[in-house]
SEZA-554858 format. One record per atom (N, C-alpha, C): residue in three letters; atom name; x, y, z. Coordinates in steps of 0.001 Angstrom, whole numbers. Each point is the difference from the previous one (the first is absolute). Layout:
BEGIN
ROKOL type atom      px      py      pz
ROKOL  ALA   CA       X       Y       Z
...
//
This chain:
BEGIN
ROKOL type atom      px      py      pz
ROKOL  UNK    N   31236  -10756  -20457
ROKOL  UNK   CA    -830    1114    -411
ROKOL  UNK    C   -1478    -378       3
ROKOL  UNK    N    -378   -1162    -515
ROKOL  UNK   CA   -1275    -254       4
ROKOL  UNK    C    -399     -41    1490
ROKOL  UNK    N     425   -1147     862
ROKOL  UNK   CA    -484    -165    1643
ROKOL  UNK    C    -334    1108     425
ROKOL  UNK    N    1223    1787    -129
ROKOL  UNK   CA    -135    1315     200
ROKOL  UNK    C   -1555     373    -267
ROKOL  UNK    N     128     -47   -1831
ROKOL  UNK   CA   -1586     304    -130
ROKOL  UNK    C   -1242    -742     423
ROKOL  UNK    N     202   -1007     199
ROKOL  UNK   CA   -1321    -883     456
ROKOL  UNK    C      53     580    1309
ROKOL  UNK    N     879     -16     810
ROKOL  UNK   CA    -134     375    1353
ROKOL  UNK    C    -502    1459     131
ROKOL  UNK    N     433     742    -621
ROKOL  UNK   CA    -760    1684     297
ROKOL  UNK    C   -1088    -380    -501
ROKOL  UNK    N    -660    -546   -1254
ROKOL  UNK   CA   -1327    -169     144
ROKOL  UNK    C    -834     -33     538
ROKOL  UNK    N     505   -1091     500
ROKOL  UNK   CA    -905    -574    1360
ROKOL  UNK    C     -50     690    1229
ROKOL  UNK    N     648     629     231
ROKOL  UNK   CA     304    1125     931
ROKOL  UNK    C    -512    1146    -604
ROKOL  UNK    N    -576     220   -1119
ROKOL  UNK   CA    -385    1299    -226
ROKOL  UNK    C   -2000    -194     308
ROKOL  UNK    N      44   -1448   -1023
ROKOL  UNK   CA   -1586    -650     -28
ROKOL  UNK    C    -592    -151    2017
ROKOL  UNK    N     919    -539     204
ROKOL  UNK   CA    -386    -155    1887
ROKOL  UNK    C     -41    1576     557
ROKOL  UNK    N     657    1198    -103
ROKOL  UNK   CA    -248    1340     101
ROKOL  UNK    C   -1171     201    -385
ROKOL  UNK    N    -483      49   -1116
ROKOL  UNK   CA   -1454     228    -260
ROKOL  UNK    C    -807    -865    -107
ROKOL  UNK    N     121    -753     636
ROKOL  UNK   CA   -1453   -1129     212
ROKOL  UNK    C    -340    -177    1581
ROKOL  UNK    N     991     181     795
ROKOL  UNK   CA     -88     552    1458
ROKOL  UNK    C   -1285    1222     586
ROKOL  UNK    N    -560    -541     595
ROKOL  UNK   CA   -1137     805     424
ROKOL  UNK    C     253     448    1637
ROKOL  UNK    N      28    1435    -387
ROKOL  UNK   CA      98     378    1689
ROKOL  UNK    C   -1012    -770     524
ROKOL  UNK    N     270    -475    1231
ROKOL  UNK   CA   -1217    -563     976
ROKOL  UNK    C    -275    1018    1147
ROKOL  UNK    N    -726     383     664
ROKOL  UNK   CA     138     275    1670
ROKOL  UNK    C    -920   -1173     535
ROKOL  UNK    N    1477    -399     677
ROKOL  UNK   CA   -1035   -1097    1096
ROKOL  UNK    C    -352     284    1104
ROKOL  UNK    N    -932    -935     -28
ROKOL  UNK   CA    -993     218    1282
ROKOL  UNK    C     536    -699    1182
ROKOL  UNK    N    1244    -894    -554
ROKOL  UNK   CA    -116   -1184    1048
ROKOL  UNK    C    1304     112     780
ROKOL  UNK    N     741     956     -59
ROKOL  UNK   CA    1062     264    1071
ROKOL  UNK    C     273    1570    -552
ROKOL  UNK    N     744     -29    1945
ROKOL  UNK   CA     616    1181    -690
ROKOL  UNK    C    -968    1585     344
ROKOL  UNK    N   -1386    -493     599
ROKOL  UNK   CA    -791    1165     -41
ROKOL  UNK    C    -690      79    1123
ROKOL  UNK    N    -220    1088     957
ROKOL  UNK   CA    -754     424    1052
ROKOL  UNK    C   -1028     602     147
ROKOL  UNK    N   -1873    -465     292
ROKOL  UNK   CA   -1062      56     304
ROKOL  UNK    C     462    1373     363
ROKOL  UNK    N    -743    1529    -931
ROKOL  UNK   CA     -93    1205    1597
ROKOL  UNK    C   -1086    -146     768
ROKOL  UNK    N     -33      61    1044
ROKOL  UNK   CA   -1015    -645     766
ROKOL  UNK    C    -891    1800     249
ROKOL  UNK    N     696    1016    -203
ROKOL  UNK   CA    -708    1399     215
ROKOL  UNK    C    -651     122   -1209
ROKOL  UNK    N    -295    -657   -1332
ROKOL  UNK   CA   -1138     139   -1594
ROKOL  UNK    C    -310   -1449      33
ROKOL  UNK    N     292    -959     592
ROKOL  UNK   CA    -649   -1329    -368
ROKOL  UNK    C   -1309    -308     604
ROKOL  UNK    N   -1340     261    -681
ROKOL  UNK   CA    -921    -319    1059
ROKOL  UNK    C    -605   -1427    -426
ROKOL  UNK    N    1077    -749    -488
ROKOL  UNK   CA    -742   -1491      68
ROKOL  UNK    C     538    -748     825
ROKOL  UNK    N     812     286     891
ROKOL  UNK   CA     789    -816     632
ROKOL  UNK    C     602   -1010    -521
ROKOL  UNK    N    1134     360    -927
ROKOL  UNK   CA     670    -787   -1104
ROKOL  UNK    C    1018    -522     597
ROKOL  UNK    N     201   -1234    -488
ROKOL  UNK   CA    1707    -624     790
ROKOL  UNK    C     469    -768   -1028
ROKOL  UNK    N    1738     269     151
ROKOL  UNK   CA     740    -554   -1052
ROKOL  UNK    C     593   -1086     215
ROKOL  UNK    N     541    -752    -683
ROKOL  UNK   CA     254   -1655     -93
ROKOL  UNK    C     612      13   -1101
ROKOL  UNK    N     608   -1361    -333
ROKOL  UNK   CA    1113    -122    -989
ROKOL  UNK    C   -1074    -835   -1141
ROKOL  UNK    N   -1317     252     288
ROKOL  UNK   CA    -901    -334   -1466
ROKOL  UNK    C    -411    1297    -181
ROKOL  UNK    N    -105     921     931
ROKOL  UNK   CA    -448    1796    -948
ROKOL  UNK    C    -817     342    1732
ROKOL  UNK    N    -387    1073    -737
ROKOL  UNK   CA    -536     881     694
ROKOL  UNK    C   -1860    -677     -49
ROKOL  UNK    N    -664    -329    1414
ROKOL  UNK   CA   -1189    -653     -35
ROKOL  UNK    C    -843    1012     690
ROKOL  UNK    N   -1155      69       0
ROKOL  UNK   CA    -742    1209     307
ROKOL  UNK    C   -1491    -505    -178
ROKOL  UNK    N   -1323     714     673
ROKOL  UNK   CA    -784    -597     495
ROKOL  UNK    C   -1111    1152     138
ROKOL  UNK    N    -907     634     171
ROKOL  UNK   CA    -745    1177     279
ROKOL  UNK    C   -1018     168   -1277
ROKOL  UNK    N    -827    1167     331
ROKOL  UNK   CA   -1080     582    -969
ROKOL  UNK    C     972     311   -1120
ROKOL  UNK    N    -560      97   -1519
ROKOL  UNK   CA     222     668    -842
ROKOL  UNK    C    -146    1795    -191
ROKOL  UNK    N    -505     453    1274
ROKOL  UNK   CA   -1037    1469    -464
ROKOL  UNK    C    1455     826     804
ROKOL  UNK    N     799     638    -699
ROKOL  UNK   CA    1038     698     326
ROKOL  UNK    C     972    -538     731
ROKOL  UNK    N     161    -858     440
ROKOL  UNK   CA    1326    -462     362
ROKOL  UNK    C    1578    -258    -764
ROKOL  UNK    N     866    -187     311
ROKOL  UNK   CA    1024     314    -168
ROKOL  UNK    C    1017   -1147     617
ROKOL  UNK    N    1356    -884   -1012
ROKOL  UNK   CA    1182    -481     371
ROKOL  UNK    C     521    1040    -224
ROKOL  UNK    N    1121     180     931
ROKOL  UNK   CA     776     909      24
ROKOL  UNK    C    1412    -729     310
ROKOL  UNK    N    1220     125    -935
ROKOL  UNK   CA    1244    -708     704
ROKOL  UNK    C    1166     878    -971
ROKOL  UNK    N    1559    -605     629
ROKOL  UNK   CA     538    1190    -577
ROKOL  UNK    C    1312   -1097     320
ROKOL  UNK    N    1050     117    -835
ROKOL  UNK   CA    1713    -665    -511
ROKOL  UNK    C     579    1191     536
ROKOL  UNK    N    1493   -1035     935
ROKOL  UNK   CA     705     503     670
ROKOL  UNK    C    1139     939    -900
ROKOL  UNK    N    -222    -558   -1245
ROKOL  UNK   CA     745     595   -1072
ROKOL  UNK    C    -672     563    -939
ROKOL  UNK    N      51     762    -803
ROKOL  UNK   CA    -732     588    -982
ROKOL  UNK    C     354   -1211   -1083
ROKOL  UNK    N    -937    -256    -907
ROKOL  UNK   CA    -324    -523    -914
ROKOL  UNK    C     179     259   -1133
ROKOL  UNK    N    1250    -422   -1264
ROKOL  UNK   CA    -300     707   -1451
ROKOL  UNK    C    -541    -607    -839
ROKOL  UNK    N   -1047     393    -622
ROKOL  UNK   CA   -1021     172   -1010
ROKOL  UNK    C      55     740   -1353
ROKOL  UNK    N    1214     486     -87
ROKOL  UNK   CA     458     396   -1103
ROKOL  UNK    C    -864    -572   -1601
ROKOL  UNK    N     182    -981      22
ROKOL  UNK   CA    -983    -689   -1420
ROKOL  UNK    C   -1261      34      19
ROKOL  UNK    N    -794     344    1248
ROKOL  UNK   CA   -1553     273     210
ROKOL  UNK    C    -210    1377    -199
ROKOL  UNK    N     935     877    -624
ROKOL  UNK   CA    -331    1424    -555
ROKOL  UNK    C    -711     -24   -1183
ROKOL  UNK    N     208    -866    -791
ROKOL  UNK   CA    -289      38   -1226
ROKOL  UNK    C    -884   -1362    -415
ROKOL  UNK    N    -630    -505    1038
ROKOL  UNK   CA    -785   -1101    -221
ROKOL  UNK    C   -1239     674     523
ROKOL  UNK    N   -1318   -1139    -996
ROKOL  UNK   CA   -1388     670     458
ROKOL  UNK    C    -607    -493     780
ROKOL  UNK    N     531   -1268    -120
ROKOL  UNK   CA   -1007    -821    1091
ROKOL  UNK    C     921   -1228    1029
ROKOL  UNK    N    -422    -202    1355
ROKOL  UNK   CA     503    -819     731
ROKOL  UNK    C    -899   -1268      99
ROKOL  UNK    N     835    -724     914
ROKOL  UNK   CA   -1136   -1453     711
ROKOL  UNK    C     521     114    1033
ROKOL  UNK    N   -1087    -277     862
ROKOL  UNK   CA     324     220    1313
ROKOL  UNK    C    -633   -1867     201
ROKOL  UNK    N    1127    -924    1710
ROKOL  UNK   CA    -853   -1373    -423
ROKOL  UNK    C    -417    -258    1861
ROKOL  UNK    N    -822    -578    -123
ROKOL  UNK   CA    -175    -850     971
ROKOL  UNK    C    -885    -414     356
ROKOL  UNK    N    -873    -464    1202
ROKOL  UNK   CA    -965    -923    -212
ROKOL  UNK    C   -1015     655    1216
ROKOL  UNK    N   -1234    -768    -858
ROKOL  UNK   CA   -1636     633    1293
ROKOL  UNK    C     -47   -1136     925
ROKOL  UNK    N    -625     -38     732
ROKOL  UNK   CA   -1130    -730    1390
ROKOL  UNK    C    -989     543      -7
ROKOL  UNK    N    -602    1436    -705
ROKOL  UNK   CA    -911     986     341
ROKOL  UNK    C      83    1119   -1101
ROKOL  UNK    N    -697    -529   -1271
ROKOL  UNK   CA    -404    1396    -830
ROKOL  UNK    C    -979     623    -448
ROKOL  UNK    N    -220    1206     562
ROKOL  UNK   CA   -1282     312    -710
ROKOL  UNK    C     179    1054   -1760
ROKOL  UNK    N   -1196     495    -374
ROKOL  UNK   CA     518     696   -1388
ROKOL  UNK    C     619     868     -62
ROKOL  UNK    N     482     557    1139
ROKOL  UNK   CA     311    1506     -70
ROKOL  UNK    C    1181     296    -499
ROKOL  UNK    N     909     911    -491
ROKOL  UNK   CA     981     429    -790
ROKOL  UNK    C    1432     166    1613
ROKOL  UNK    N     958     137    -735
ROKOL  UNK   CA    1096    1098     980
ROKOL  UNK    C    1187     552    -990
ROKOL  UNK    N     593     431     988
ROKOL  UNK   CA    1047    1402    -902
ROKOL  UNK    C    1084    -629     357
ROKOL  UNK    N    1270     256    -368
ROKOL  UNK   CA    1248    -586    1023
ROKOL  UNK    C     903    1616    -260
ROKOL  UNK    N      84     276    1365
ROKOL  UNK   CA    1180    1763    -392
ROKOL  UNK    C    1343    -321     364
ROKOL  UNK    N     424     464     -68
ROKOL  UNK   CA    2076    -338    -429
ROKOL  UNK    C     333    1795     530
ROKOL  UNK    N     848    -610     895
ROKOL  UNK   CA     904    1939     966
ROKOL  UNK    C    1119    -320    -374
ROKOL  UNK    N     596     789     -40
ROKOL  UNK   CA    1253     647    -465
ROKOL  UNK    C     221     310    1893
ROKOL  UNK    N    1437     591     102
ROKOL  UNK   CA     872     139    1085
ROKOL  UNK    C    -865    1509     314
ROKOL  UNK    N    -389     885    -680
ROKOL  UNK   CA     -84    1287    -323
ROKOL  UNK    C   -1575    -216     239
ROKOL  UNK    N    -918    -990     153
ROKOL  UNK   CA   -1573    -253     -96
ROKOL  UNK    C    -885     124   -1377
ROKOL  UNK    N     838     289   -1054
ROKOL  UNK   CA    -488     277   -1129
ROKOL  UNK    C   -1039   -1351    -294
ROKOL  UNK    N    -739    -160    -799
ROKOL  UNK   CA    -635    -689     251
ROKOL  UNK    C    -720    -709   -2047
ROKOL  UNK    N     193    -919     209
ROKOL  UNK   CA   -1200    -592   -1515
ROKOL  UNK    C    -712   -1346     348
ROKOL  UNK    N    -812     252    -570
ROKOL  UNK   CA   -1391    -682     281
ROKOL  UNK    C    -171   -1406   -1186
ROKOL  UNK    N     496    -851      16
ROKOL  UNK   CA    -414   -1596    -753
ROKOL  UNK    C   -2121     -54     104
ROKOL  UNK    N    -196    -402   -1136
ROKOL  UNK   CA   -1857     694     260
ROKOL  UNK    C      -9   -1734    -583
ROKOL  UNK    N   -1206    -246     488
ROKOL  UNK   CA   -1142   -1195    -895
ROKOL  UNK    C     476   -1514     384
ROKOL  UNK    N       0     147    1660
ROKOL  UNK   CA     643   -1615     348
ROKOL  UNK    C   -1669    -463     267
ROKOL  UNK    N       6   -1292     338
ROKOL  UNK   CA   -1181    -468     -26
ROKOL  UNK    C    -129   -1299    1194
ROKOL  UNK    N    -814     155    1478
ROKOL  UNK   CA     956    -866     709
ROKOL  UNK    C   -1061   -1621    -951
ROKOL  UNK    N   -1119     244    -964
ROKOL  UNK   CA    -311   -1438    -470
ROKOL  UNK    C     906    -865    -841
ROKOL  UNK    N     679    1426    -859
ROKOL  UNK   CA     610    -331   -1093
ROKOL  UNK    C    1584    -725     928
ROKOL  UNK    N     167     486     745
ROKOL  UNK   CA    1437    -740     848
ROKOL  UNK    C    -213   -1275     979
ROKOL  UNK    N   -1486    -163     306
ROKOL  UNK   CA      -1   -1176     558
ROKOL  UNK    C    -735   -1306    -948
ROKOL  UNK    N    -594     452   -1485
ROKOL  UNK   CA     -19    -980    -461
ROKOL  UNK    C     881    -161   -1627
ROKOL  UNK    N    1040     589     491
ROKOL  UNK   CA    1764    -215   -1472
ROKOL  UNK    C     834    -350    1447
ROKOL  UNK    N     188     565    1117
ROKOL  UNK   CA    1148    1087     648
ROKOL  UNK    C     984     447    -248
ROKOL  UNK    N    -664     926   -1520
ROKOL  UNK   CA     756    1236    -165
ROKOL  UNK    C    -894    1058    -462
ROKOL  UNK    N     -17    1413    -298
ROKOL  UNK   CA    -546    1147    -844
ROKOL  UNK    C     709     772     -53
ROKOL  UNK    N    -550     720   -1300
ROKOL  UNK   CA     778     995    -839
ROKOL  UNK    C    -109    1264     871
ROKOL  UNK    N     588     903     214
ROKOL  UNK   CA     373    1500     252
ROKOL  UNK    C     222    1217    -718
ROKOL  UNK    N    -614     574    -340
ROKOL  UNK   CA     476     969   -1102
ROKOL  UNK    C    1035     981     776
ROKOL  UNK    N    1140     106    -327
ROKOL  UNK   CA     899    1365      26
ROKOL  UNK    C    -335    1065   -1079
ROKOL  UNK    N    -199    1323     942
ROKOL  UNK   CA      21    1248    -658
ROKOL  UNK    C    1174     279    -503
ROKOL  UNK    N      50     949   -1317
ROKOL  UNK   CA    1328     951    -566
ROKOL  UNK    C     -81     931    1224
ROKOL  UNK    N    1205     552     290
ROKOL  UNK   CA    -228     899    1159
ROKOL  UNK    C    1864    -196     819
ROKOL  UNK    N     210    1117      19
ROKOL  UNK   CA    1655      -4     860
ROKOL  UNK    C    -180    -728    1294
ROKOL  UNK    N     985    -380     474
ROKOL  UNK   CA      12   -1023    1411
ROKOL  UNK    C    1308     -70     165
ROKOL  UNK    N     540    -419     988
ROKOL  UNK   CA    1055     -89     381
ROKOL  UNK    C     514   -2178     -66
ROKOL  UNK    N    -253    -535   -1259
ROKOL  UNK   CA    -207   -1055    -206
ROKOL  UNK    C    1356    -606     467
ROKOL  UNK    N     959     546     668
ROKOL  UNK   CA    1289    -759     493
ROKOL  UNK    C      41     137    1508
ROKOL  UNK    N    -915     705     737
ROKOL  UNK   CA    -695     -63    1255
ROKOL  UNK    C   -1151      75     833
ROKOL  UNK    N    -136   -1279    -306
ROKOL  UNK   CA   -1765    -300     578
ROKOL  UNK    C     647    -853    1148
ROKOL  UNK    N    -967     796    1171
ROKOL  UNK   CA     551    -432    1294
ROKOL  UNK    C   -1029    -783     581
ROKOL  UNK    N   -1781     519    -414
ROKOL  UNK   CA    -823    -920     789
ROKOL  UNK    C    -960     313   -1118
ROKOL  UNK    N   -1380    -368     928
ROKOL  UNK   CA   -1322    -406   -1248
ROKOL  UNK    C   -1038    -249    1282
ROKOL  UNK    N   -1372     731    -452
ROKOL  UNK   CA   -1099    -534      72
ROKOL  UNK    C    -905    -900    -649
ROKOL  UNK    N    -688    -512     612
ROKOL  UNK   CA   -1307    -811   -1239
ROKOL  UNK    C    -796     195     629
ROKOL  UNK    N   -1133     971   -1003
ROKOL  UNK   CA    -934     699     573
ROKOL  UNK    C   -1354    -784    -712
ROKOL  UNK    N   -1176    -140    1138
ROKOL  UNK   CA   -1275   -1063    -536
ROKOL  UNK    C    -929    1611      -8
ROKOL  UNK    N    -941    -829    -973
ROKOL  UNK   CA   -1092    1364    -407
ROKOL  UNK    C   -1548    -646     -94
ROKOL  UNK    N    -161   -1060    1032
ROKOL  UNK   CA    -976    -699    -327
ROKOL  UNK    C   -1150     578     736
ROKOL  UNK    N   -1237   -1540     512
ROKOL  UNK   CA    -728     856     349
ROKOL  UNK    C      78    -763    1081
ROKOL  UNK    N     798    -306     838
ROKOL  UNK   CA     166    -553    1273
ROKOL  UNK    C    -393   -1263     135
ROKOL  UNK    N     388   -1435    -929
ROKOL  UNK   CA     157    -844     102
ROKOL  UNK    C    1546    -460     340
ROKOL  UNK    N    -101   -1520     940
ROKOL  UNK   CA    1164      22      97
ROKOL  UNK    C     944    -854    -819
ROKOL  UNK    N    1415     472      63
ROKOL  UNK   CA     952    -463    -940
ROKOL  UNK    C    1052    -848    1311
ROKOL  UNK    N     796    -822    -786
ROKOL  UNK   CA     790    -623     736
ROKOL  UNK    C    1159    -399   -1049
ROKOL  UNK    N     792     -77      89
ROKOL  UNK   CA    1500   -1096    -636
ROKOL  UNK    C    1272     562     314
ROKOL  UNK    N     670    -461   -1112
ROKOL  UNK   CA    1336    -244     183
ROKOL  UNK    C     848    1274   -1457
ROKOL  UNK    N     426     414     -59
ROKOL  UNK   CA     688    1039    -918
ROKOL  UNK    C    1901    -710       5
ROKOL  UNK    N     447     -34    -902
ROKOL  UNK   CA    1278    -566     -79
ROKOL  UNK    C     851     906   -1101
ROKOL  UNK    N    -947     836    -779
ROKOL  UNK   CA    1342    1045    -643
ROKOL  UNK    C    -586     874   -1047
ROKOL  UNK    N     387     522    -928
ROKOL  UNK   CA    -570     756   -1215
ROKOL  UNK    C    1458    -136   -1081
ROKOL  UNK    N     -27     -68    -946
ROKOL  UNK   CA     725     105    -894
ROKOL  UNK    C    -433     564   -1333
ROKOL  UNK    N     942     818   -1422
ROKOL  UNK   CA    -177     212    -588
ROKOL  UNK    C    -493   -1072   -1482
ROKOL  UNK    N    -792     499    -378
ROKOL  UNK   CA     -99    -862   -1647
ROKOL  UNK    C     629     438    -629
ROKOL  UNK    N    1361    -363    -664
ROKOL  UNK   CA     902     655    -933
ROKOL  UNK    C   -1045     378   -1396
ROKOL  UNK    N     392    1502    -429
ROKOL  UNK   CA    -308     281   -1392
ROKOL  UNK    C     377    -535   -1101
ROKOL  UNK    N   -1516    -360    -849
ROKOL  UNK   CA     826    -898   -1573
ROKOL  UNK    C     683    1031    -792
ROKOL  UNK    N     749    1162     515
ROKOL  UNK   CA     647     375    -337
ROKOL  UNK    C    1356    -564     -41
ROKOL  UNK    N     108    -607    1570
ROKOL  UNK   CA    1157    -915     745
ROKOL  UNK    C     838    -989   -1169
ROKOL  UNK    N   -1758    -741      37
ROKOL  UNK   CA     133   -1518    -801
ROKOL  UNK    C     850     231   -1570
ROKOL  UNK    N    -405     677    -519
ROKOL  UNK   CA     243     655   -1377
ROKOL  UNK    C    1333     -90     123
ROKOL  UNK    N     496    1136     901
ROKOL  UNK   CA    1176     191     133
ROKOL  UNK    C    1239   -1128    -135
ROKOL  UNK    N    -806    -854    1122
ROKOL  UNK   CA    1173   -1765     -49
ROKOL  UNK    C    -162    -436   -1129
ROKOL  UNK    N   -1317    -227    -665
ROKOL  UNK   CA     -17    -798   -1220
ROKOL  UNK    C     609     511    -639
ROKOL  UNK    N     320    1540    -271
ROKOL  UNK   CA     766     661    -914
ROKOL  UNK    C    1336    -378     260
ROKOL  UNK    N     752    -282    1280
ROKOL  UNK   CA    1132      22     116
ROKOL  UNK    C     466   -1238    -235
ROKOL  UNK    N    -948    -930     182
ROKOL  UNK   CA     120   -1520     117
ROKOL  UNK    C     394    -169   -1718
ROKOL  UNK    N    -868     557    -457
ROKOL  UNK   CA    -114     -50   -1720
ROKOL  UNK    C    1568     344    -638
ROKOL  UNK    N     792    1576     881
ROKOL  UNK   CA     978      19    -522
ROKOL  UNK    C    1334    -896     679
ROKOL  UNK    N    -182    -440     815
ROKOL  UNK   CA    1452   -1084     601
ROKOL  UNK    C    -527   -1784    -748
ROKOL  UNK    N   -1197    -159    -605
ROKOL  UNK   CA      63    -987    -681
ROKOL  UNK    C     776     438   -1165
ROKOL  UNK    N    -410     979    -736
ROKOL  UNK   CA      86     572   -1385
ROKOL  UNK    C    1994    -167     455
ROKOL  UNK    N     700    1067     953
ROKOL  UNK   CA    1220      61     -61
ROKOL  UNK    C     849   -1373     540
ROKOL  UNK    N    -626   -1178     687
ROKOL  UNK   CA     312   -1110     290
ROKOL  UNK    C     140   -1050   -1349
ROKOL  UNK    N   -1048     227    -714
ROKOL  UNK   CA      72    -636   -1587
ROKOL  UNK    C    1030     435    -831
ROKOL  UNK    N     259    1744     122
ROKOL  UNK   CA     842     121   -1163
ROKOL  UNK    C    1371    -333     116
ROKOL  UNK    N     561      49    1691
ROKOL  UNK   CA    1251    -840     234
ROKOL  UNK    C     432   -1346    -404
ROKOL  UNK    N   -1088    -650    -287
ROKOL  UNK   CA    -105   -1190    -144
ROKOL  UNK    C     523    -349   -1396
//
């Protein structure tokens, strides 16, 4: 009985501490008809090269993607690394099968080439978060150029999350003691 409960535990704690990822690094195809950086993929991410002043990665999974736990999260990290950053900001957008569309706001290509990572804010807003098929990353600069490497985005679990385990953790100690 105990092994039982320790084992769903842990199986419940690994469920919610799991962070959807979308990777960058397999698995995904450059559209070459919205990509105007001339982006190419590799099994370190998606690398890309051009002005900052409206350009666009554009790529898209042969499978739809679920994101289910990024409904209710506010903010992402998106990671990977510069050769080439200037100050300017970008967006990252997420399609649905249907083109529906949400917008990740406040990436930073300085802030990713000197951590390589930054925060993303997700909007409240309906989406189809169990099918995201592709994504832009859109630059808004003033036409300096950018260069690197992009390898994924993932969610920051809510300390709502954390609470939750500690809470649960709290009661399988508490019911592990009183067997005792």
């Amino acid at each position: 009985m105990k092994k039982s409960l320790l084992l769903t535990t842990l199986l419940l704690i690994a469920s919610f501490s799991y962070a959807q990822v979308l990777d960058f690094t397999s698995g995904i195809t450059v559209d070459t008809n919205y990509d105007t950086f001339g982006s190419t993929t590799s099994g370190s991410g998606i690398t890309f090269s051009g002005s900052d002043l409206g350009n666009v990665v554009s790529a898209y999974w042969g499978s739809a993607q679920d994101l289910t736990s990024w409904a209710t999260a506010t903010e992402a990290t998106i990671s990977g690394s510069m050769t080439t950053a200037s100050t300017s900001v970008f967006d990252l957008v997420l399609y649905d099968s249907a083109f529906n569309t949400v917008t990740l706001s406040g990436g930073s290509w300085v802030n990713l080439d000197t951590s390589g990572s930054d925060a993303l804010v997700i909007p409240s807003n309906s989406f189809a978060w169990n099918d995201v098929t592709a994504f832009d990353i859109n630059t808004g600069g003033a036409g300096d150029t950018v260069a690197g490497t992009l390898t994924g985005v993932s969610v920051v679990p809510e300390p709502s999350t954390y609470a939750l385990i500690a809470g649960f953790a709290a009661f399988l100690f508490v019911a592990i003691r009183r067997r005792k």
